[in-house]
C-alpha positions in Angstrom: 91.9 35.7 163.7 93.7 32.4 163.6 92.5 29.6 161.3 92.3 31.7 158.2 94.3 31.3 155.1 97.0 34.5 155.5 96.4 37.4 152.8 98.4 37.0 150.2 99.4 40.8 148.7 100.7 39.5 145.5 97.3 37.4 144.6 93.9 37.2 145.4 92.6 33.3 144.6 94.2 32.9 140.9 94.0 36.8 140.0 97.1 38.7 140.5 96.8 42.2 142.2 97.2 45.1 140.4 100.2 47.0 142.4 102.4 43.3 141.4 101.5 43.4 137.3 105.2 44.4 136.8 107.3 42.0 139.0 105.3 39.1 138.3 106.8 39.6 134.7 110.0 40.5 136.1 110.1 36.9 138.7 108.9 34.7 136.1 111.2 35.6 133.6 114.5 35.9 135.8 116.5 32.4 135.5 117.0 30.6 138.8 121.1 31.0 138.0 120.8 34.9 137.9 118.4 35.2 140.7 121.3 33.3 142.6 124.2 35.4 141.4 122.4 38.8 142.5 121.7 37.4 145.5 124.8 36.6 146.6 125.6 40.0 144.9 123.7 42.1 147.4 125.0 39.6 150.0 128.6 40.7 149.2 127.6 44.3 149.1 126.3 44.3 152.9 129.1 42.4 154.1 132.0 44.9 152.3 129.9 48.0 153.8 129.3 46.3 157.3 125.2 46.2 157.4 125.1 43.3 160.6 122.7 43.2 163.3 123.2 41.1 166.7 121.5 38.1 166.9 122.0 36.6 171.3 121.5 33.7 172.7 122.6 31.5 169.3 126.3 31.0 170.5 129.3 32.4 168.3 129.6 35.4 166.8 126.1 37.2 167.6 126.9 40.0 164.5 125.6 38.8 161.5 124.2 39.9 157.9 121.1 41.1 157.7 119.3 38.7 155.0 117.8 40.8 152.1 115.3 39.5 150.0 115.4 41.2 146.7 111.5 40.6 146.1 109.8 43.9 147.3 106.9 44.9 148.9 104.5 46.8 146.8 101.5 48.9 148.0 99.2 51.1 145.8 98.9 54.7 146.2 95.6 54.4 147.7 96.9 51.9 150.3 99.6 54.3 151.1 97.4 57.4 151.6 95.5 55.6 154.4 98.2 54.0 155.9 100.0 57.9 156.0 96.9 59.5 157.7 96.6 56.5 160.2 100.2 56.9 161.3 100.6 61.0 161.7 97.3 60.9 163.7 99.0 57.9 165.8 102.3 60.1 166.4 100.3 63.5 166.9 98.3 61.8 169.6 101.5 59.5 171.3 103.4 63.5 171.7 100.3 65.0 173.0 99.7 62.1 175.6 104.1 62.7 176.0 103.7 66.7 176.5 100.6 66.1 178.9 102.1 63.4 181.5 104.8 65.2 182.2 102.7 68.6 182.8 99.6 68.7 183.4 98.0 64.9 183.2 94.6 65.6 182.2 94.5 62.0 181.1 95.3 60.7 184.1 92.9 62.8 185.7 90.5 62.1 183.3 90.7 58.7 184.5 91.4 57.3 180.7 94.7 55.8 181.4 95.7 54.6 185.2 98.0 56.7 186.9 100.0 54.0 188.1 100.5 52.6 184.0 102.5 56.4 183.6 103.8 56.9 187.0 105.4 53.5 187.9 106.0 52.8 184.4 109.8 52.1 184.1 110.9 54.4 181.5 108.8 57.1 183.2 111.4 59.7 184.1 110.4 62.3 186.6 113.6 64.7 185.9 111.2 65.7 182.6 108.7 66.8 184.9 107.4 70.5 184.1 109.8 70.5 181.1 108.3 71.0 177.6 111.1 70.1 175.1 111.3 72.2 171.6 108.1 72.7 169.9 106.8 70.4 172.2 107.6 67.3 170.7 109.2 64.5 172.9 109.1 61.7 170.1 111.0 62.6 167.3 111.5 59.4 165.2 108.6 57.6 165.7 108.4 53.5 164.3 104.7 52.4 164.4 104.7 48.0 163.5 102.1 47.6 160.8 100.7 44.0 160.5 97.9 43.4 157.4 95.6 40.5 157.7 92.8 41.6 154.6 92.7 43.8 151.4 92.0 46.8 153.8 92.4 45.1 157.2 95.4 47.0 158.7 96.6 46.9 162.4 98.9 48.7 164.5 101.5 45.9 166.4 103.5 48.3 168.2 104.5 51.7 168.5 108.8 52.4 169.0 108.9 56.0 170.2 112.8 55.8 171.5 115.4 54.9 169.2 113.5 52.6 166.0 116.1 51.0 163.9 116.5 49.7 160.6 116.3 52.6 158.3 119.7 51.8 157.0 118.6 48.5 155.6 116.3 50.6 153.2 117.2 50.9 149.8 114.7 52.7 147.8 115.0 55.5 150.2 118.5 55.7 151.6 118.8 59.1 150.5 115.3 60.2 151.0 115.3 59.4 155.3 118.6 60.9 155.8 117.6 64.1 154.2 114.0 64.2 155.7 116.0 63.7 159.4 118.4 66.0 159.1 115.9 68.6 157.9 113.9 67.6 161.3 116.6 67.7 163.5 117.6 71.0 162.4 114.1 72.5 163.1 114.1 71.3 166.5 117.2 73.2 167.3 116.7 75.4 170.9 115.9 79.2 170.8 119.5 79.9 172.0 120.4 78.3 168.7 122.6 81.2 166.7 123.4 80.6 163.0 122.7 77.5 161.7 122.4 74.1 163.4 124.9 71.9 164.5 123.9 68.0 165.2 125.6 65.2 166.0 124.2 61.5 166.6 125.6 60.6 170.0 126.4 56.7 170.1 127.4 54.3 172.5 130.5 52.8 169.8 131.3 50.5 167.4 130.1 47.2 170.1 126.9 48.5 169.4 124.5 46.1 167.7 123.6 49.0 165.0 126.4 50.9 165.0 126.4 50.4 161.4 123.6 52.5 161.2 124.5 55.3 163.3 127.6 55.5 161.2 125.7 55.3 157.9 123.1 58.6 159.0 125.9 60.6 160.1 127.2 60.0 156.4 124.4 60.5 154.5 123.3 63.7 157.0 126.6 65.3 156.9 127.2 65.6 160.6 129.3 63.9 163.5 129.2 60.8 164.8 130.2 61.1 168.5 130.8 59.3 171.7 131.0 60.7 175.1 134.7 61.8 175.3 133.6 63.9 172.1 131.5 66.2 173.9 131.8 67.8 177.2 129.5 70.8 178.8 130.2 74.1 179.6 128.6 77.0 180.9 125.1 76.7 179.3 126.1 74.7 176.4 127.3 71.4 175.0 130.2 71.3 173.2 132.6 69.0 170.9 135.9 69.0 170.6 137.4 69.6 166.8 140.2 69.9 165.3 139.8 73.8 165.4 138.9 74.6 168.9 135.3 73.5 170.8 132.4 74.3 168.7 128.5 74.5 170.1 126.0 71.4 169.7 122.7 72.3 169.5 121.1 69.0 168.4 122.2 65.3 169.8 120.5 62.5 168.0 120.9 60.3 170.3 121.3 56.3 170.2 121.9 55.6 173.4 119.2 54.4 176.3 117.6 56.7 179.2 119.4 55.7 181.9 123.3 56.1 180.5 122.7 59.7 179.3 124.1 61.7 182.4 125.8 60.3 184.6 124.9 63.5 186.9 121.1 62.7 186.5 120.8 58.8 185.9 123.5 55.8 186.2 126.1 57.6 187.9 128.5 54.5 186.4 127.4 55.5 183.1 130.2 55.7 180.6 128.5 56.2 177.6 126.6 60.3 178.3 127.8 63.2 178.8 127.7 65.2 182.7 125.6 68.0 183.3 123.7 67.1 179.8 120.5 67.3 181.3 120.9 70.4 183.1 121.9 72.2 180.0 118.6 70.3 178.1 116.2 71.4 180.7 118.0 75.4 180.5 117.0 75.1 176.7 120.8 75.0 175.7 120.6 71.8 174.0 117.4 69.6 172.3 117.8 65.7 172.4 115.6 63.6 170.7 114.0 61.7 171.4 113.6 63.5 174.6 114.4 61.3 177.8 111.1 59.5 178.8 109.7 59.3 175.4 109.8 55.4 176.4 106.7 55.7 178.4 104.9 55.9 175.1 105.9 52.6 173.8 105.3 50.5 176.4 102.9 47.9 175.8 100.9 48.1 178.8 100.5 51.9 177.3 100.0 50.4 173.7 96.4 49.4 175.1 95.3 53.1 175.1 96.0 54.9 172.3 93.1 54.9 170.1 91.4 56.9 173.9 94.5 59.3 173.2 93.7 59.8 169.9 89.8 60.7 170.8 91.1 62.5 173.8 93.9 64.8 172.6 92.5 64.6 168.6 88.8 64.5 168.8 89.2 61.9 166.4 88.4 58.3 165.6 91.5 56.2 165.1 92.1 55.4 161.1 94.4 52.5 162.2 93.2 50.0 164.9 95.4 48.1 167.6 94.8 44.7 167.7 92.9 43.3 170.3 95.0 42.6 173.6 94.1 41.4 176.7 95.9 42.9 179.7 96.9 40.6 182.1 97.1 42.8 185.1 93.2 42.5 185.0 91.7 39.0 186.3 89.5 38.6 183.9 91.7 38.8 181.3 94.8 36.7 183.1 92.0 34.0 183.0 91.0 33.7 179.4 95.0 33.9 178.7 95.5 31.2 180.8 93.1 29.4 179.1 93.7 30.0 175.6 97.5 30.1 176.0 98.2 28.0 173.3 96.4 30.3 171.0 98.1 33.5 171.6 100.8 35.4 171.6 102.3 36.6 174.7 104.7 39.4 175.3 106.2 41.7 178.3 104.9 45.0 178.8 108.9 45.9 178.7 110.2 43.9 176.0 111.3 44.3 172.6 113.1 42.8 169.8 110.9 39.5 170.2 112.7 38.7 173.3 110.9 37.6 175.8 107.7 36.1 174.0 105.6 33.1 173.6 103.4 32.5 170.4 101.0 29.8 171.9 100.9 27.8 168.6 104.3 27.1 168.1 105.2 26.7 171.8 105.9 23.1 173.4 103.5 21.8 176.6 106.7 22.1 178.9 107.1 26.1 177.5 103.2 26.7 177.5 103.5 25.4 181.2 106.5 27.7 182.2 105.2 30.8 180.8 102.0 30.3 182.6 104.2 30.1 185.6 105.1 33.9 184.7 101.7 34.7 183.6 100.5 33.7 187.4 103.9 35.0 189.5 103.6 38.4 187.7 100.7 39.4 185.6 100.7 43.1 185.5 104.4 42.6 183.5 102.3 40.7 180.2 99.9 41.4 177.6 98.2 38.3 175.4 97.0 39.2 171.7 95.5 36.8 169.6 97.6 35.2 166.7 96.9 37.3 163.4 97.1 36.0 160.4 99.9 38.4 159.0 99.5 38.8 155.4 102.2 37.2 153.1 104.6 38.6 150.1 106.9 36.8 147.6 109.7 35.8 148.6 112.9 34.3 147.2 114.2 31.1 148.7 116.1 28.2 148.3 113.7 26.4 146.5 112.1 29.4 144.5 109.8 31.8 145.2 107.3 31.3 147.8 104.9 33.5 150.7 106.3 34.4 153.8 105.2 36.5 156.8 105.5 40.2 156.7 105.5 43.3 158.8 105.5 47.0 158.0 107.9 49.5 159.8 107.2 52.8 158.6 109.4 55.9 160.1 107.6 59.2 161.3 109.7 62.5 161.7 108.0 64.4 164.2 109.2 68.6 164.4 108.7 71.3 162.3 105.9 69.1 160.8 105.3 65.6 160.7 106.6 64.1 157.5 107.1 60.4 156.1 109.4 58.4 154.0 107.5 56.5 151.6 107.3 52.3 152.0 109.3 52.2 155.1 111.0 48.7 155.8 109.4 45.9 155.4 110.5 42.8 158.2 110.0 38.9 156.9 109.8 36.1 158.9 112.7 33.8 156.5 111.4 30.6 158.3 108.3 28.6 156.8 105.2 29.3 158.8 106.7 31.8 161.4 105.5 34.8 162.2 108.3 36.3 164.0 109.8 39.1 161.7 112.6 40.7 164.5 115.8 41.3 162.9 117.2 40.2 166.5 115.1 36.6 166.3 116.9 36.0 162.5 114.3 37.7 160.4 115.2 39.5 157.2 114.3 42.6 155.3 112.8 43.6 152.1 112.6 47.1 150.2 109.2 48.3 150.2 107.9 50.2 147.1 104.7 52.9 146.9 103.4 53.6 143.3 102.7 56.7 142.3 99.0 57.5 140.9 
C-alpha cells in the first residue's frame, strides 16, 4: 500500500471530480491577499472564543490554536451513504461485543476473540460485571478514524469508543451535533427518571486539554457544566447543587477517564469523581456514558477483531474494512515487523493521540533500532500496519494551495437509535508529506461538507 501516488479527492489525472466543481471556481478566483485576511480572520475568531488543544513534549506553552484550513472536504451523497451504513454496523457490533463481555461472553467462549485480549485488557473494568447499562448501550459517542486510499477504497484506522474529541472544531454542524447529543443523552435517561431529563457534562476543569469543548456542548445543549464538588450522592441518586436547593441528575456526560470516576470504586486519590457514583449507576439511579469500561472496545489489540464481531453479533459482512495489522504478540507476525520495520507503522495497543508511534519511513536508523528494542522486550503491547497511502485534499498554505494528508472522524450517537452528523471532522496532516493528522502531534482541521442528491 506504499509506493503509490496518494488519491487525490479533488482530481483524478487532469479531470476534476464532480463533488469539487464549485470550490475549484471559488479557489481559483479568491486573490492570494483575501485568502490571507480570512485566514487570519478565523484565526482571530478561535483565539477570542478559546478553541486550543495541548500539544506536550514541544516545550512552552503546550495550549495552542487549533489550525483551520478553510478549504473543505467534500464527499458526494453516494460516498456518504456507504460510509453511514459502514459505521452504524461498526458501532452496533462494538456495543453488542460491550453488552456481551461483561455478561455472558459468548465470544470469548466462542473462541473468536482471546479471553485474555478482554480480561487482562487494561481498561477492562470488572465492577461492570453483570451490569447492563440503559438500553443496553455502553458506547454512547462513538469516533470511528476513516482513512481513503481509492475512489471507493475506504478503511477503518481506529475506533474511539470513550470520550472522542474534536466536535467543537466543526463548523458546518456546530448546531446540528449538539442537538443530536442532547436528544441522545436524554433517551438514555434511567427508568427512575421522573419528568424530564436533567444532564450535565462532568469535567475534570479548565487544565483540561479540551475543556473548551466541554464548555462549548454544555452551551450549545443547554445543560451544566460540572466538576466534582458540583455534585454529591445521596440516597439512590446524584445530585447538584443550585442556586435553589439540590436538584436530581439523571444523565452525566462524562469527560473524565475510568479510573478518577469514584473514588469509592477506583483511584481512591481521585479528585476529579464523585463518591458512591458507581453504586448509584449500577442501582439504575443514574446513566453515564460512555459507561465505564467502554475502553475495552477501542483498544487496538481489540481493533484486530471487529469485522468477526460484526459476523458474530450482526450476521453480517463488514461494509468498511480495517486495515491490515499484524499483531505482534504472535511470532510470526513480531518477525515480519521486525523485518519490514522501516515500512510500517507501529503503534501501542494502549495509545492514542499519536503518542507513542513509529512510522517506519520517516524514522531514523538509531529510532528504527530503539523501537525494535520495544518490539522485542514487549510484543504483546504493539500492533504494525502497513503505511497507507491516505488520500489527499486541497489545502491552503503558505505558498498557495497544495494536497495534504487527510483523515475522517465521523461521530456516532448510540441510544434511542443510532444517528449521525453529517461530514464529521476532517484531521490534516499541515506538514509536507506526513501522514500524522493528531491534533496532539500539530495537525489541523478542516470542515467537511456532504452534498445533498
Amino acid at each position: 500500500m506504499t509506493g503509490e501516488a496518494p488519491f487525490n479527492e479533488m482530481y483524478q489525472g487532469d479531470a476534476l471530480r464532480p463533488p469539487y466543481a464549485g470550490l475549484d471556481v471559488w479557489a481559483r478566483d479568491m486573490p492570494a491577499e483575501l485568502r490571507s485576511m480570512k485566514q487570519h480572520e478565523a484565526e482571530a475568531l478561535f483565539r477570542r472564543i478559546g478553541i486550543t488543544f495541548a500539544v506536550y513534549g514541544e516545550g512552552g506553552d503546550p495550549d495552542r490554536l487549533i489550525p483551520f484550513d478553510m478549504f473543505p472536504r467534500v464527499f458526494s451523497a453516494a460516498e456518504w451513504r456507504r460510509l453511514e451504513r459502514g459505521i452504524r454496523q461498526r458501532a452496533q457490533a462494538l456495543n453488542a461485543f460491550l453488552a456481551d463481555i461483561y455478561a455472558r461472553g459468548e465470544i470469548l467462549r466462542a473462541g473468536v476473540i482471546p479471553a485474555h485480549l478482554v480480561h487482562c485488557n487494561e481498561a477492562y473494568e470488572p465492577a461492570m460485571a453483570g451490569f447492563m447499562p440503559p438500553r443496553g448501550v455502553y458506547s454512547h459517542i462513538v469516533g470511528i478514524d476513516i482513512v481513503r486510499t481509492g475512489p471507493d477504497d475506504f478503511f477503518v484506522l481506529e475506533d474511539n469508543c470513550r470520550t472522542p474529541s474534536g466536535v467543537s472544531y466543526m463548523l458546518e454542524n456546530r448546531e446540528t451535533y449538539p442537538a443530536l447529543l442532547k436528544r441522545t443523552l436524554d433517551s438514555l435517561a434511567p427508568e427512575k427518571c421522573e419528568g424530564a431529563p436533567r444532564a450535565v457534562i462532568l469535567t475534570p476543569g479548565h487544565f483540561n486539554s479540551a475543556y473548551y469543548e466541554h464548555s462549548f456542548l454544555a452551551d450549545m445543549m443547554g445543560v451544566e457544566l460540572v466538576e466534582a464538588a458540583d455534585l454529591f450522592v445521596e440516597g439512590d441518586f446524584v445530585w447538584i447543587r443550585t442556586t435553589e436547593g439540590p436538584q436530581r441528575v439523571d444523565v452525566i456526560y462524562r469527560r473524565i477517564d475510568d479510573a478518577f470516576l469514584d473514588p469509592l470504586c477506583f483511584r481512591p486519590d481521585s479528585m476529579l469523581g464523585v463518591a458512591g457514583l458507581m453504586n448509584v449507576y449500577r442501582s439504575g439511579g443514574v446513566t453515564i456514558c460512555s459507561a465505564p469500561g467502554a475502553g475495552v472496545a477501542d483498544d487496538k489489540a481489540i481493533y484486530c477483531f471487529v469485522p468477526e464481531m460484526v459476523r458474530f453479533y450482526l450476521g453480517e459482512e463488514p461494509i468498511l474494512a480495517n486495515v491490515p495489522t499484524w499483531q505482534c504478540a504472535k511470532a510470526d507476525d513480531l518477525a515480519h515487523v521486525l523485518e519490514h520495520l522501516s515500512e510500517l507503522v507501529v503503534k501501542e495497543v494502549h495509545g492514542s493521540g499519536g503518542y507513542g508511534m513509529l512510522v517506519g519511513p520517516q524514522a531514523t536508523r538509531t529510532q528504527l533500532e530503539d523501537f525494535a528494542a520495544k518490539l522485542r522486550a514487549d510484543p504483546a503491547n504493539y500492533i504494525a500496519q502497513p503505511t497507507l497511502a491516505l488520500s489527499t485534499t486541497p489545502t491552503f498554505t503558505e505558498a498557495g494551495i497544495a494536497p495534504r494528508h487527510v483523515d475522517l472522524r465521523p461521530y456516532c450517537l448510540v441510544g434511542e437509535r443510532i444517528e449521525l452528523v453529517p461530514g464529521g471532522l476532517t484531521r490534516v496532516a499541515l506538514k509536507a508529506g506526513s501522514l500524522v493528522v493528531n491534533s496532539s502531534q500539530g495537525g489541523g482541521v478542516k470542515d467537511t461538507w456532504v452534498l445533498a442528491e
